[in-house]
N, C-alpha and C positions, 0 to 999 in steps of 0.2 A: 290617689286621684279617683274622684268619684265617677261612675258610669252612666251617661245618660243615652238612650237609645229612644229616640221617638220614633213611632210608625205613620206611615202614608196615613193610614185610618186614622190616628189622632187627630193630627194636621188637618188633616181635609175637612175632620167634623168643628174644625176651629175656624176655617176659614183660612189656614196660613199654606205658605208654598214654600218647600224646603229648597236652597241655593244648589244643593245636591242632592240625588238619590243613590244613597251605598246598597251596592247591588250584592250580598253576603256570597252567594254563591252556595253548594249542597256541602261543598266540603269547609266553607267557614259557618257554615250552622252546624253541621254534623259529626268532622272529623277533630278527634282531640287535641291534633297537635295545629290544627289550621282555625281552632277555635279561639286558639289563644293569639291567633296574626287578629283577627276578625277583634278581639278585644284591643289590643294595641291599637288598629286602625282605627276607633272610634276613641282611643284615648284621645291621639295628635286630635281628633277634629274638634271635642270639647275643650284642650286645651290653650286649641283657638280659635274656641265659640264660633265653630262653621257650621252655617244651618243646613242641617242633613236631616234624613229618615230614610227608612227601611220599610220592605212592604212585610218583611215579617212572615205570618202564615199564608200570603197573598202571594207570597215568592215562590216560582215552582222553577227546577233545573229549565237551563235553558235548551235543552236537547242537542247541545254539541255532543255526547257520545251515542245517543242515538243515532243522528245524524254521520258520528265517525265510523259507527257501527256497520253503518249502510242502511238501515232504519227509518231511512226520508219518511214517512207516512207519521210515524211516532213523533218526528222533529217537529215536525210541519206542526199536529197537535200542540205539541211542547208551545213551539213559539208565539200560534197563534194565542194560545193562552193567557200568557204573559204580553204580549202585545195590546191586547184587550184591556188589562187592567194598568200598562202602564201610559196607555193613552186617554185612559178613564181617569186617570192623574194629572193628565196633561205633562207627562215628564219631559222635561227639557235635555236635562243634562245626570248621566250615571257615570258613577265612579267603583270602578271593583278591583280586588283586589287577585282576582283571577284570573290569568291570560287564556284559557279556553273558555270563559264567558263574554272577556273582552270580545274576543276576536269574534265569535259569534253575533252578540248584542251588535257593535257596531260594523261588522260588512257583510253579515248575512241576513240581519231582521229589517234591511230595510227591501228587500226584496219582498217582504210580504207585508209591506205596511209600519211599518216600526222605525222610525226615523227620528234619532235622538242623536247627542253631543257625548261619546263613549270614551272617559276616560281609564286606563289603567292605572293601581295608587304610584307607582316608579313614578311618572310622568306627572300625574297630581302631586305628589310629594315635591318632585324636585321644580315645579310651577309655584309653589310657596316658598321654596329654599330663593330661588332665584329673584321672586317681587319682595323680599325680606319679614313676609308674614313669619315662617317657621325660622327660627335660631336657636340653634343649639351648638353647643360648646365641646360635645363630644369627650366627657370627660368617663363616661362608660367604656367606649371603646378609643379611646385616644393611646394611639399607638399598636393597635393590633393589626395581625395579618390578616387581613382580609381577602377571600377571593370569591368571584361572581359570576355562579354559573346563567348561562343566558337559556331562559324558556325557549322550546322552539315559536310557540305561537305570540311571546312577544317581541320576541328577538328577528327569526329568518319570516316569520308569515307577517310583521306587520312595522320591521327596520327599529324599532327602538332599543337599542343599544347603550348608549350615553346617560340616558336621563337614569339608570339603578346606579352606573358607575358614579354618578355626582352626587345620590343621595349618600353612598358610601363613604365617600369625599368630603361629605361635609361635616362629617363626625369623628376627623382628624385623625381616621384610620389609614394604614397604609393598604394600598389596594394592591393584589399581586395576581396578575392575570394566570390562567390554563394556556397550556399550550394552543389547545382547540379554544376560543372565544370568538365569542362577536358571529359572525356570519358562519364561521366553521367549525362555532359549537357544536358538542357531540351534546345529541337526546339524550335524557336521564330512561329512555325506555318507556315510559308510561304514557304518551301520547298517542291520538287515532283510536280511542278507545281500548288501547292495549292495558291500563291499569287494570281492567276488569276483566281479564282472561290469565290463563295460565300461560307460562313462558312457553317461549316453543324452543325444541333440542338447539343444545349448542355448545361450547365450551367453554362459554361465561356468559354472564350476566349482564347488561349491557349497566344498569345500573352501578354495578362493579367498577368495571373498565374507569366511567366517570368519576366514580368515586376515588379510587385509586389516582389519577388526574390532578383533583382537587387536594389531596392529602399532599402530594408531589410536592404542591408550593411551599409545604410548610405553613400554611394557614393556621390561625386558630378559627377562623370562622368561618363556614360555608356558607355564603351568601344566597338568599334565591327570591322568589316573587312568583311562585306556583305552587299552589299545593299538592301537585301530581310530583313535581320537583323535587318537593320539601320531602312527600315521604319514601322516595326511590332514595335520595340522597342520604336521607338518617338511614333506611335501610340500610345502605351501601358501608357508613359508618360504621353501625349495629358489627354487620358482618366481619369488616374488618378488625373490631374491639378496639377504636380510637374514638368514644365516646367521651371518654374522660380527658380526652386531649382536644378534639373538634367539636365544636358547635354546627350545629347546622340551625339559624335565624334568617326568620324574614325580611324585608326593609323595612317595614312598619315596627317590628320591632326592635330593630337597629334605632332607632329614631326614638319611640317612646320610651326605652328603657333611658337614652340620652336627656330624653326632659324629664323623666324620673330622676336620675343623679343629679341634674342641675340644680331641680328643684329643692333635693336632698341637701346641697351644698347651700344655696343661697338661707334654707331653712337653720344649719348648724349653726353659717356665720353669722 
């Protein structure tokens, strides 16, 4: 499936206006394993010719860890930054793939002038599942264990719940909850700007604990939709040496690997 990524500055010098703005985030441009959700996410879009662009080198962090940090003066920079150019675009409407972007972008920037239509890809995704744009037949994952840990920033700080568990659902996996879900999900640890510091004394890992959790089910797949998530939980994996038994995949990728096989199939027959 071929890649097409257009930027704001293309668009703009054409005169066109993208339906969406995908908002990459630092760790779907930078982080290796969140590069590859960042790909899958723009697979689904060109597979269903959804006019997007990205602002590309124009994209700078949104300053949620700054801000989580205590750093208000830095954030403030941060945001006003990024406010500036995405208003210079006239953006309407942002779709990311990151619940500590989300959550930022749409209920903290508009406190300082940035007032846009913020969606996260769960709730983008499963808003195509449900108008019958995306079908998929779930022949990738059809019949695996599945379970879904809940972000805290898009789960307990902003109630969306349902829309990852439907994307899962629709790919005729079986879904197998954690004891802790939904509202009394346990953090995978890396939130509040805690990724970017050392652990502090204790006699586990908190990343652990959840990981431990999720294996519990018997899952083959760890489900997640954060990249702060995604690398506490492989960690978590890593540590316990149940790599070769669990996955840990994004919803984007749950999804595009599903129109890959399909595609794969309908190609055979």
């Amino acid at each position: 499936m071929e890649v097409k990524i257009p930027t704001m500055s293309e668009l703009h010098g054409r005169g066109e206006q993208p339906e969406i703005l995908f908002w990459v985030g630092c760790a779907g441009a930078y982080d290796d394993r969140y590069k590859k959700v960042t790909k899958a996410f723009v697979k689904i879009l060109n597979h269903l010719t959804i006019s997007f662009a990205v602002l590309g080198p124009e994209e700078s962090c949104t300053g949620d860890p700054a801000r989580r940090a205590g750093n208000e003066f830095l954030f403030q920079m941060q945001a006003m930054a990024n406010i500036q150019v995405l208003n210079g675009y006239a953006i309407k409407k942002i779709v990311t793939a990151c619940p500590h972007c989300f959550n930022t972008l749409k209920n903290e920037y508009p406190d300082l002038g940035g007032s846009y239509e913020v969606m996260h890809h769960a709730t983008f995704l499963q808003s195509l599942i449900n108008e019958g744009k995306l079908k998929v037949e779930g022949g990738a994952y059809k019949g695996k264990r599945i379970t879904f840990h809940d972000s805290c920033y898009l789960g307990r700080a902003n109630t969306i719940y349902e829309a990852p568990r439907a994307v899962i659902q629709s790919i005729d996996a079986e879904l197998v909850e954690m004891k802790r879900c939904r509202s009394k999900g346990l953090c995978c640890g890396a939130g509040g700007a805690q990724m970017f510091k050392d652990a502090e004394a204790g006699h586990k890992e908190i990343n652990h604990e959840r990981t431990e959790e999720a294996v519990a089910t018997e899952a083959n797949i760890i489900a997640t939709s954060c990249p702060f998530c995604m690398t506490m939980i492989h960690d978590g994996v890593n540590h316990f040496e149940k790599e070769q038994s669990v996955e840990v995949k994004d919803l984007a990728q749950l999804i595009a690997d599903s129109i890959d096989h399909d595609n794969s199939d309908k190609t055979s027959s």
